[in-house]
N, CA, C and O atoms as CSV, one atom per row, in Angstrom:
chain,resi,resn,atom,element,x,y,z
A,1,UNK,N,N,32.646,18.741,-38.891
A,1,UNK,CA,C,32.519,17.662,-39.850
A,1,UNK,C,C,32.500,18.277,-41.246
A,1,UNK,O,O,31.913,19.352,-41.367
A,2,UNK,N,N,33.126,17.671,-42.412
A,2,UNK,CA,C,33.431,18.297,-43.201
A,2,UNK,C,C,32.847,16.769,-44.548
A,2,UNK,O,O,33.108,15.566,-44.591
A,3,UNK,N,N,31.932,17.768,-45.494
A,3,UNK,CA,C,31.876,16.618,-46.132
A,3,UNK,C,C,32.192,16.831,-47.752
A,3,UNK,O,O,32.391,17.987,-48.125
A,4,UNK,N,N,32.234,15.956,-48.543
A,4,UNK,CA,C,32.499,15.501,-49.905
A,4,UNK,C,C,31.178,16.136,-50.737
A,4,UNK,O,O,30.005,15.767,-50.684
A,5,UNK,N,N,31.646,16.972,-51.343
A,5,UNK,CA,C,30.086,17.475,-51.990
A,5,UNK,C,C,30.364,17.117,-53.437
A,5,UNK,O,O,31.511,16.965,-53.858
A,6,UNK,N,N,29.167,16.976,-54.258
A,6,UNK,CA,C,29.546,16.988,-55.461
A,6,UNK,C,C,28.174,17.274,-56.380
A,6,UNK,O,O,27.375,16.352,-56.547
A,7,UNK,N,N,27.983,18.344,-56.858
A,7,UNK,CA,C,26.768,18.983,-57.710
A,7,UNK,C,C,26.529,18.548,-59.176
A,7,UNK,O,O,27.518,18.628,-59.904
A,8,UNK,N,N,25.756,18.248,-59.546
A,8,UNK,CA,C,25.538,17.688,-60.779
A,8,UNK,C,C,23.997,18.736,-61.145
A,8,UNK,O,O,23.564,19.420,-60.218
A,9,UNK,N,N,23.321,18.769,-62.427
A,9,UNK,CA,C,22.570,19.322,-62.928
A,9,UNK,C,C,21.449,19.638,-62.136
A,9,UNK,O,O,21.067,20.808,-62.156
A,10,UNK,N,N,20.812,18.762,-61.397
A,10,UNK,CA,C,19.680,18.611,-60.738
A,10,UNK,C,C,19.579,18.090,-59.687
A,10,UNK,O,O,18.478,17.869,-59.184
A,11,UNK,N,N,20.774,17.758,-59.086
A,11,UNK,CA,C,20.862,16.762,-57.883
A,11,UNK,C,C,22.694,16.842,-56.990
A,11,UNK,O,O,23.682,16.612,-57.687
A,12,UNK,N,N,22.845,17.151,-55.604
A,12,UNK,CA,C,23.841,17.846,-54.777
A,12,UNK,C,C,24.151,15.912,-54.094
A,12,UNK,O,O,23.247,15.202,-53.654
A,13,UNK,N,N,24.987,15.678,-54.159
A,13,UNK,CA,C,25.227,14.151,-53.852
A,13,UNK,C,C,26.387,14.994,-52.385
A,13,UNK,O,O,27.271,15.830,-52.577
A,14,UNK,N,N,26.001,14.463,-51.179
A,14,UNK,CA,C,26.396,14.780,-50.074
A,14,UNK,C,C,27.260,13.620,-49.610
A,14,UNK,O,O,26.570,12.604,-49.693
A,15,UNK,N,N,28.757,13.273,-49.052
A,15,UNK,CA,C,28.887,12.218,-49.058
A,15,UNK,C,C,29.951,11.879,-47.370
A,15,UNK,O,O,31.151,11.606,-47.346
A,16,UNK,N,N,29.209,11.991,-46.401
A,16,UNK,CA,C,29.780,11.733,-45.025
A,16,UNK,C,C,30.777,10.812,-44.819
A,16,UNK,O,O,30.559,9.609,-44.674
A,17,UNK,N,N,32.377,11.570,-44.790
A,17,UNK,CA,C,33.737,10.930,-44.317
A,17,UNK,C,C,33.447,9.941,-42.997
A,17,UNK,O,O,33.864,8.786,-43.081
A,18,UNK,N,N,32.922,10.252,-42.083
A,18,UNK,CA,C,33.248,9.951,-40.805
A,18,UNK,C,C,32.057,8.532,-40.986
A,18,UNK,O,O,30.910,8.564,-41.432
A,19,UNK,N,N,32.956,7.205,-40.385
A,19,UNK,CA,C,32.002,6.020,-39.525
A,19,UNK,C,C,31.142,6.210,-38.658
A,19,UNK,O,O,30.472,5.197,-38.462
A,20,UNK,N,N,30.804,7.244,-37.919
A,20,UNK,CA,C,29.727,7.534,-36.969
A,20,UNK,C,C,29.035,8.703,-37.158
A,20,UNK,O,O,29.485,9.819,-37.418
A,21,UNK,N,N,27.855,8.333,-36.999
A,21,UNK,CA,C,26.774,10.038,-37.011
A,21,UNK,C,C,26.329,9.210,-35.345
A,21,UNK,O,O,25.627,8.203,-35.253
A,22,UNK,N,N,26.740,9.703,-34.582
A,22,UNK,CA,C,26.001,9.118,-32.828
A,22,UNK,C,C,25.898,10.520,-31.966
A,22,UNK,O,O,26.025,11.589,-32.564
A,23,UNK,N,N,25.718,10.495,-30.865
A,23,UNK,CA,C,25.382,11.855,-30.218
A,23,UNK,C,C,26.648,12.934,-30.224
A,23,UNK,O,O,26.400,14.136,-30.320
A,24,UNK,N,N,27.943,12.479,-30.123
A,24,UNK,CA,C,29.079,12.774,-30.438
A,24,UNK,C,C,29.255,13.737,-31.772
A,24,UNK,O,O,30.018,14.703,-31.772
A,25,UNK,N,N,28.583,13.412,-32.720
A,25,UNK,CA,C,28.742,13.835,-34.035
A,25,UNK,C,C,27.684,14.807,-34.085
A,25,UNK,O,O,28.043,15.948,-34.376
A,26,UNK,N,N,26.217,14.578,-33.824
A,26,UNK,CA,C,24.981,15.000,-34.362
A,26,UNK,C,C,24.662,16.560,-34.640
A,26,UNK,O,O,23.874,17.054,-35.447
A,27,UNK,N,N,25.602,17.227,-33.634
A,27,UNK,CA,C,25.494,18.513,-33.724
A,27,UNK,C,C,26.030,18.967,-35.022
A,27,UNK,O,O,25.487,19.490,-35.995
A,28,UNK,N,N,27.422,18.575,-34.731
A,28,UNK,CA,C,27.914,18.428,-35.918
A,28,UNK,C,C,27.955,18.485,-37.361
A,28,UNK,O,O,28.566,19.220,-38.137
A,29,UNK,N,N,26.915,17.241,-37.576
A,29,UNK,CA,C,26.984,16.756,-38.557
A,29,UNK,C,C,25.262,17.400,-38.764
A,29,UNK,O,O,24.855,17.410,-39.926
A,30,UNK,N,N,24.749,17.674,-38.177
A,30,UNK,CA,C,22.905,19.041,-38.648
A,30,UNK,C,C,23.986,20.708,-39.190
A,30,UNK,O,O,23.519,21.536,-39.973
A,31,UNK,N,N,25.092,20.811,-38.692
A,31,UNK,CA,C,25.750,21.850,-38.984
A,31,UNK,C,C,26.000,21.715,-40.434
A,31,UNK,O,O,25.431,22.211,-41.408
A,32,UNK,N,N,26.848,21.036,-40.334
A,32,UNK,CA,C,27.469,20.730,-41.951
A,32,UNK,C,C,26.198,20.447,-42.749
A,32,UNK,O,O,25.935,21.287,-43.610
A,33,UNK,N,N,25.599,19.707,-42.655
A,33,UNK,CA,C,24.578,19.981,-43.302
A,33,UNK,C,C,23.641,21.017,-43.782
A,33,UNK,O,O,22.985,20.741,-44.786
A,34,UNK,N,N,23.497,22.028,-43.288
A,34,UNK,CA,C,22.927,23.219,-43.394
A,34,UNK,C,C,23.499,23.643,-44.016
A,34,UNK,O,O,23.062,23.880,-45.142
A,35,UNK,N,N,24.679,23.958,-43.702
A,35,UNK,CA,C,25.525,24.717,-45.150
A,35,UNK,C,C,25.854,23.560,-46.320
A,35,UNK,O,O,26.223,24.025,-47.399
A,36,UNK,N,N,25.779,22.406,-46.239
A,36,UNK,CA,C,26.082,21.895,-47.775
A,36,UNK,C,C,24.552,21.653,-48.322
A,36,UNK,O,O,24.591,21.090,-49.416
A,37,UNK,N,N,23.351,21.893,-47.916
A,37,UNK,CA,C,21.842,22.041,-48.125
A,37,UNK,C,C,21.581,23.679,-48.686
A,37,UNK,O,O,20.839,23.901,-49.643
A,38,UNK,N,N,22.333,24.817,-47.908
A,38,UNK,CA,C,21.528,25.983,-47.726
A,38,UNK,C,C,21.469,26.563,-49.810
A,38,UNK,O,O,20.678,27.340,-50.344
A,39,UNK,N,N,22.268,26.026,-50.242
A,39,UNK,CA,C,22.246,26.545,-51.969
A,39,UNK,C,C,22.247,25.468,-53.086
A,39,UNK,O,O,22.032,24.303,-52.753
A,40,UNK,N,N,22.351,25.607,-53.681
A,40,UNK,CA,C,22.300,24.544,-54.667
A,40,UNK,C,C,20.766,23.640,-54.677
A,40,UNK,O,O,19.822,23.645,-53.887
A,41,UNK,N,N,21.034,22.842,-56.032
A,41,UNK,CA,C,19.462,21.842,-56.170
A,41,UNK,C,C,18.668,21.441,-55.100
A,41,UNK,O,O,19.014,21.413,-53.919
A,42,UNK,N,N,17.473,21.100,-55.616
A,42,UNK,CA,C,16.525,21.239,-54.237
A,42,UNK,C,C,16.608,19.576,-53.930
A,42,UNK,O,O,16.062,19.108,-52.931
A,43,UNK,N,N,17.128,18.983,-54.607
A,43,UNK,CA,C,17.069,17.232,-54.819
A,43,UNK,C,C,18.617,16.795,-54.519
A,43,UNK,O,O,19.418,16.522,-55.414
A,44,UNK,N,N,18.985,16.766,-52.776
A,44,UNK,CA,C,20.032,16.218,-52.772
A,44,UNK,C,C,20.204,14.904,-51.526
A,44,UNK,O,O,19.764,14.837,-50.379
A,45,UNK,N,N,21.245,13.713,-52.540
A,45,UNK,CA,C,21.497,12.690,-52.162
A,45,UNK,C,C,22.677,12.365,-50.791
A,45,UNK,O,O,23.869,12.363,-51.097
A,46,UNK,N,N,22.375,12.159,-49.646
A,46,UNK,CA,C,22.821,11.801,-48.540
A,46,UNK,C,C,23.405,10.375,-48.567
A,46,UNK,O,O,22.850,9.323,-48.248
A,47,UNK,N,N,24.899,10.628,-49.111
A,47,UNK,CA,C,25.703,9.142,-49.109
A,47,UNK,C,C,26.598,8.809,-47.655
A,47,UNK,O,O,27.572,9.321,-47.102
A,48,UNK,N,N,25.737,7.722,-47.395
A,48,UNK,CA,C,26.109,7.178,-46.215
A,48,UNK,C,C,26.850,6.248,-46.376
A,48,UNK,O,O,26.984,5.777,-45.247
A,49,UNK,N,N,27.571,5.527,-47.231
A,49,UNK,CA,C,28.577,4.370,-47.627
A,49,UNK,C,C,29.549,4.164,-46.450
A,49,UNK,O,O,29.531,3.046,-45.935
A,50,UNK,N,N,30.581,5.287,-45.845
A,50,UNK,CA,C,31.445,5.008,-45.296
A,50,UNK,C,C,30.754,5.327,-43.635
A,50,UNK,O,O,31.596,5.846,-42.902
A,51,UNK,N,N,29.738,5.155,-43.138
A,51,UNK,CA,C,29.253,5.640,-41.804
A,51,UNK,C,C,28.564,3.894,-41.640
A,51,UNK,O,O,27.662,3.365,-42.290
A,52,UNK,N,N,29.540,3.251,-40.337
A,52,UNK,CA,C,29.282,1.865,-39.849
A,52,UNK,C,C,28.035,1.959,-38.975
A,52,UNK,O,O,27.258,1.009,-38.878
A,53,UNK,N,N,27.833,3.243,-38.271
A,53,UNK,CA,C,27.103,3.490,-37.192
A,53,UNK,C,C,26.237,4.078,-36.894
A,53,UNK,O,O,26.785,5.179,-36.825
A,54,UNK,N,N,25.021,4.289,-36.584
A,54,UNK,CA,C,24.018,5.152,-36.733
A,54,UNK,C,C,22.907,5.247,-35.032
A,54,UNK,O,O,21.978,4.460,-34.852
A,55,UNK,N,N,23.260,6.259,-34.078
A,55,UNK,CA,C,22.350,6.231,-33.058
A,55,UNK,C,C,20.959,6.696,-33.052
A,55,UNK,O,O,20.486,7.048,-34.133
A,56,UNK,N,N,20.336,6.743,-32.144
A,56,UNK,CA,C,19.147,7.875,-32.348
A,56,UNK,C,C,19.728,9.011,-32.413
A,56,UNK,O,O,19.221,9.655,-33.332
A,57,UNK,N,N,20.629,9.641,-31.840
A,57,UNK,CA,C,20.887,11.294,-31.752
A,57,UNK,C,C,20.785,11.502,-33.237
A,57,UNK,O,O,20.084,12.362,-33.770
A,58,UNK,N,N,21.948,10.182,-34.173
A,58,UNK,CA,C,22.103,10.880,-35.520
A,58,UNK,C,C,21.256,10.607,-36.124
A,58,UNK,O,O,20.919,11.447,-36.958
A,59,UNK,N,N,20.549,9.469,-36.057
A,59,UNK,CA,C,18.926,9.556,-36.940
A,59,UNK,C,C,18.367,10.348,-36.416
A,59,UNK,O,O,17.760,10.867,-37.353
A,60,UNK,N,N,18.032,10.993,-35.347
A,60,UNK,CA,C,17.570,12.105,-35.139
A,60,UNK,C,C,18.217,13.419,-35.892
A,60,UNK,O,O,17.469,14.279,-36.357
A,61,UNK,N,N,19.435,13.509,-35.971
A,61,UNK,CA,C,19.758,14.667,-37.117
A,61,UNK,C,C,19.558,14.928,-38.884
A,61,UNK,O,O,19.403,15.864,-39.669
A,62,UNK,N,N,19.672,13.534,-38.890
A,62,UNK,CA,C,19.597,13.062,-40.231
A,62,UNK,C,C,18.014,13.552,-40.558
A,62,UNK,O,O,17.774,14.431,-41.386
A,63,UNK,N,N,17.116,12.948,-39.892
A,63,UNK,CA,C,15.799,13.379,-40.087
A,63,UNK,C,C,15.793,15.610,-39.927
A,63,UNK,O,O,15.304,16.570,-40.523
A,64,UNK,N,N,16.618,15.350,-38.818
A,64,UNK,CA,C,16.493,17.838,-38.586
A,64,UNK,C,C,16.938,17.573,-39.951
A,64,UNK,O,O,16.153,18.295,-40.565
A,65,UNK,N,N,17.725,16.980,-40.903
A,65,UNK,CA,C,18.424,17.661,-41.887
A,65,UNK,C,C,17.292,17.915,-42.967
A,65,UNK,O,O,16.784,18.930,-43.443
A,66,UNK,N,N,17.127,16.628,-43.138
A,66,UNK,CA,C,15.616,16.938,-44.304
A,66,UNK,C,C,14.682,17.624,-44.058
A,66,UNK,O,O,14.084,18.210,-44.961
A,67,UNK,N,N,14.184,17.761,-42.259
A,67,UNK,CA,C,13.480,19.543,-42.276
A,67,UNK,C,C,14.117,20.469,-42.770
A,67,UNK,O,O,13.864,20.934,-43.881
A,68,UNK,N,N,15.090,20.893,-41.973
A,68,UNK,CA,C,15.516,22.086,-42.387
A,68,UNK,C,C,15.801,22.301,-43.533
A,68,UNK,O,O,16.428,23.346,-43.702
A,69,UNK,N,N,15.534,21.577,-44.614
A,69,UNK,CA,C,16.011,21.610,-46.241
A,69,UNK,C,C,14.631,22.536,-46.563
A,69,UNK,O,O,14.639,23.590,-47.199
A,70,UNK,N,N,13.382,21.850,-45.937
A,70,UNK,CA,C,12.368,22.935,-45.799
A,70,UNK,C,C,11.383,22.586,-47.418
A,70,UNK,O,O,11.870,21.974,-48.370
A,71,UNK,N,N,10.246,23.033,-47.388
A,71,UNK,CA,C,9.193,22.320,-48.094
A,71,UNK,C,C,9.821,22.431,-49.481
A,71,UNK,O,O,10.727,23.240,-49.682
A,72,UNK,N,N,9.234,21.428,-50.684
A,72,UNK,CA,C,9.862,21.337,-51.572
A,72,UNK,C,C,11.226,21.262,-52.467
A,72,UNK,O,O,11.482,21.658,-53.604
A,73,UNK,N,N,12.002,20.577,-51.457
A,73,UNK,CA,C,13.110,20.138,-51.745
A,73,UNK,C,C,13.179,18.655,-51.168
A,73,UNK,O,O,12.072,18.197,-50.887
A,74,UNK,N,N,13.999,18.024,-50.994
A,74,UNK,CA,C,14.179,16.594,-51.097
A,74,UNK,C,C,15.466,15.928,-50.867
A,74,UNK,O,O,16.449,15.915,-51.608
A,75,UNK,N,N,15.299,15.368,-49.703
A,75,UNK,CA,C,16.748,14.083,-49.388
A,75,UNK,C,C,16.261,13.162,-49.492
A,75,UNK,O,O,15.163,12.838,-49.039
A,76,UNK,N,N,17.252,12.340,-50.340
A,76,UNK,CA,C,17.593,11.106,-50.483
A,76,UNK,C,C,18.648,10.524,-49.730
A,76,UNK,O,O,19.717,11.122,-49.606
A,77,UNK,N,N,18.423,9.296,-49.162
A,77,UNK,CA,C,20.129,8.348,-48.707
A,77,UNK,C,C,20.107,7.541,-49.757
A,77,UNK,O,O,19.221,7.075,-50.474
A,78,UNK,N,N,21.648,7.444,-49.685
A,78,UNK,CA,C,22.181,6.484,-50.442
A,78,UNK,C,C,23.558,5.353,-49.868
A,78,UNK,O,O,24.333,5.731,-48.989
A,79,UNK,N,N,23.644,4.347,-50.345
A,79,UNK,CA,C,25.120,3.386,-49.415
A,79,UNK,C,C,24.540,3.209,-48.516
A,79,UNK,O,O,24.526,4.411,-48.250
A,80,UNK,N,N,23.919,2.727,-47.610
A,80,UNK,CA,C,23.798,2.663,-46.409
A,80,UNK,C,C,24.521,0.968,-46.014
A,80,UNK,O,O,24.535,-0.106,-46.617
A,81,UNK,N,N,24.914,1.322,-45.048
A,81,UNK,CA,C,25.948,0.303,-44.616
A,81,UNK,C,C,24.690,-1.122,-43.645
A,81,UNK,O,O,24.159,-0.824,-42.575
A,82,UNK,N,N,24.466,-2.535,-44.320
A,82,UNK,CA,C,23.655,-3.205,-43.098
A,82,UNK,C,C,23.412,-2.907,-41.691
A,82,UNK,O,O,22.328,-3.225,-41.203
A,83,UNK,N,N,24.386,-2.278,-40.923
A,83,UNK,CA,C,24.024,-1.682,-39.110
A,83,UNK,C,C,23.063,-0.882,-39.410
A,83,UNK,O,O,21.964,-1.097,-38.898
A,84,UNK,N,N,23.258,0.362,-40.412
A,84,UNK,CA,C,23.195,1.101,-40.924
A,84,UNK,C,C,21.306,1.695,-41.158
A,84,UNK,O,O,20.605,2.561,-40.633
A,85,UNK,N,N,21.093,0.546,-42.338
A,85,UNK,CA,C,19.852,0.077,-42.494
A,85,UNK,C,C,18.980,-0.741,-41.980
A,85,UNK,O,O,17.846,-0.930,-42.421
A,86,UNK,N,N,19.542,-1.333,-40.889
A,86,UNK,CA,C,19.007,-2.370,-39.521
A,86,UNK,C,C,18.117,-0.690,-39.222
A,86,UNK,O,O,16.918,-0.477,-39.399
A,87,UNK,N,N,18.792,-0.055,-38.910
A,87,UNK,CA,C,18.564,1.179,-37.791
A,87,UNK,C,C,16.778,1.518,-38.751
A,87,UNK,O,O,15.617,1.334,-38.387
A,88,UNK,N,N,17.390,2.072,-40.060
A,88,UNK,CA,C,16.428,2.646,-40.501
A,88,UNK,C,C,14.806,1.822,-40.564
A,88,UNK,O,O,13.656,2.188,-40.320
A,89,UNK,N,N,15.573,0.277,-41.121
A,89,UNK,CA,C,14.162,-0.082,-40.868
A,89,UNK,C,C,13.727,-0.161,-39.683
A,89,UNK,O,O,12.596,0.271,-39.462
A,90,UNK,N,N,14.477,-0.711,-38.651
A,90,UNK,CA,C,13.440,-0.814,-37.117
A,90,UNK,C,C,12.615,-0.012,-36.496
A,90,UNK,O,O,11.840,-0.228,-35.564
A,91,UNK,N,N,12.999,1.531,-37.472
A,91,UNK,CA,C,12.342,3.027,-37.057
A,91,UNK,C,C,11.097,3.205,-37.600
A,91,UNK,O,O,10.098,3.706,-37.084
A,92,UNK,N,N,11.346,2.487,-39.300
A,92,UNK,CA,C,10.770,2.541,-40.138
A,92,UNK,C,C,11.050,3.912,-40.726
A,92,UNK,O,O,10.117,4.445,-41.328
A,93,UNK,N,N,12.066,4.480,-40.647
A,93,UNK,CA,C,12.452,5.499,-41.470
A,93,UNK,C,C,12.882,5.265,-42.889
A,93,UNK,O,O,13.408,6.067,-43.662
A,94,UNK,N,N,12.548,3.982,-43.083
A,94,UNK,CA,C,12.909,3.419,-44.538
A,94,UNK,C,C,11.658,4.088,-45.102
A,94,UNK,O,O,11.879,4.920,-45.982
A,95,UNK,N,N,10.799,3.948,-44.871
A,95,UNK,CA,C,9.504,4.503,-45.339
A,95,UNK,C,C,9.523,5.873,-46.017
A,95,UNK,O,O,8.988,6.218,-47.071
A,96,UNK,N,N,10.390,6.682,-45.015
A,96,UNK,CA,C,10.018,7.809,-44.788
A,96,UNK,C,C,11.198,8.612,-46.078
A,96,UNK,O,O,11.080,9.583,-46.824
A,97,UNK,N,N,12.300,7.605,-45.821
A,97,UNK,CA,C,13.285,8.297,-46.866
A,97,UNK,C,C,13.394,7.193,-48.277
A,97,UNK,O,O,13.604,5.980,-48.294
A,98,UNK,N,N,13.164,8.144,-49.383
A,98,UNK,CA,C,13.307,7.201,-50.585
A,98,UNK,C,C,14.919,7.116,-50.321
A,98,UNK,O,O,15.569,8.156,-50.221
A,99,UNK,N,N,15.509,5.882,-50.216
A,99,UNK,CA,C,17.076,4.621,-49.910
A,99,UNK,C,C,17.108,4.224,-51.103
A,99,UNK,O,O,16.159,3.607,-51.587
A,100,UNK,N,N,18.567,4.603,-52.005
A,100,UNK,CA,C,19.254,4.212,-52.838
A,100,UNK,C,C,20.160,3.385,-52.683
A,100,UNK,O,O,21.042,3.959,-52.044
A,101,UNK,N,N,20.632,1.727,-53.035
A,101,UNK,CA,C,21.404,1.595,-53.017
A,101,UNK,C,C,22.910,2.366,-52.954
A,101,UNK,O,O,23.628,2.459,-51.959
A,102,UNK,N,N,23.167,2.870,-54.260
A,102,UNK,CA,C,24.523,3.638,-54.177
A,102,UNK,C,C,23.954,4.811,-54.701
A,102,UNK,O,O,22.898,4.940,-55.320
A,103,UNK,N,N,25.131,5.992,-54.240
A,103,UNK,CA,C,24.880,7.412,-54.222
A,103,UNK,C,C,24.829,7.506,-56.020
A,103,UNK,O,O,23.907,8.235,-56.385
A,104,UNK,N,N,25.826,6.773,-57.435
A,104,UNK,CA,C,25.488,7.131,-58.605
A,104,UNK,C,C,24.480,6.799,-58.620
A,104,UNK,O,O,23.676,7.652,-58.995
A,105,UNK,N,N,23.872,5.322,-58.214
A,105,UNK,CA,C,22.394,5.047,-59.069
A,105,UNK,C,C,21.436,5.726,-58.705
A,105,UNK,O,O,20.491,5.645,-59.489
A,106,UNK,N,N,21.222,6.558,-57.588
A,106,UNK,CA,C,20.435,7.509,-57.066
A,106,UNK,C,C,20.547,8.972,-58.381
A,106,UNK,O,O,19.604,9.599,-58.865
A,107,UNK,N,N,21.838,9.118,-58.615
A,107,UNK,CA,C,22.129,10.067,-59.860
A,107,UNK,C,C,21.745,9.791,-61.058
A,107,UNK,O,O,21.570,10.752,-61.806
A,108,UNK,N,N,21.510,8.444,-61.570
A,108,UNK,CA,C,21.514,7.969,-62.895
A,108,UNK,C,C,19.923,7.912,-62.924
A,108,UNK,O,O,19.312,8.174,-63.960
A,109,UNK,N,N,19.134,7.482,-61.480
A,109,UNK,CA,C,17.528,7.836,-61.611
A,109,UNK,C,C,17.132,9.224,-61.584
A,109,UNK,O,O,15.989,9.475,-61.964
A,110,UNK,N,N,17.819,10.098,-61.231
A,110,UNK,CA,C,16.928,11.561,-61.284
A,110,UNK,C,C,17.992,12.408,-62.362
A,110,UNK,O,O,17.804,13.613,-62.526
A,111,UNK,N,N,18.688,11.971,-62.807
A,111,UNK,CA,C,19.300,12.879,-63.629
A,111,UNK,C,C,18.463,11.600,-65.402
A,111,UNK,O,O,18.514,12.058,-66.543
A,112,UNK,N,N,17.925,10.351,-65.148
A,112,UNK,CA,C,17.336,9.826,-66.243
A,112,UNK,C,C,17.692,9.731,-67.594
A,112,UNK,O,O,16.936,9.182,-68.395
């Protein structure tokens, strides 16, 4: 899985091609992540806009991802598609991840 990166001053905006993060993907997509996490700002935004689908495997990765980013650094989502955010709240992982509407306005609040 290959994703859309884009670095700005203070904040790494991550932006997932593929409609599905499901068990299919998850390995996957904790991979790519690690390397578009392992350098750059400690404050980066997880744009989910174009992903219709979301299982436990990949909320389960999605969550390894923000561990492995590791203490004092920080994911954000952003776009999340209604299926999308059904998922997060029923988990209540809405809680857990500060959810931006869209991946700029997530940029336009921490870059201020």
């Amino acid at each position: 899985m290959e994703f859309l990166e884009t670095c700005h001053d203070t904040v790494k905006i991550v932006t997932v091609p593929e409609s599905r993060i499901d068990a299919a993907a998850a390995i996957r997509f904790k991979d790519a992540m690690r390397a578009a996490t392992a350098e750059g700002p400690d404050h980066v935004v997880l744009d989910l806009s174009n992903v219709a689908f979301v299982d436990s495997s990949g909320l389960g990765a999605i969550v390894a991802a923000m561990k492995q980013m590791g203490e004092g650094r920080r994911l954000d989502l952003a776009g999340l598609t209604p299926d999308v955010a059904k998922v997060f709240r029923l988990t209540r992982m809405d809680s857990v991840f500060v959810i931006h509407d869209r991946a700029d306005g997530a940029l336009s609040r921490a870059t201020g």
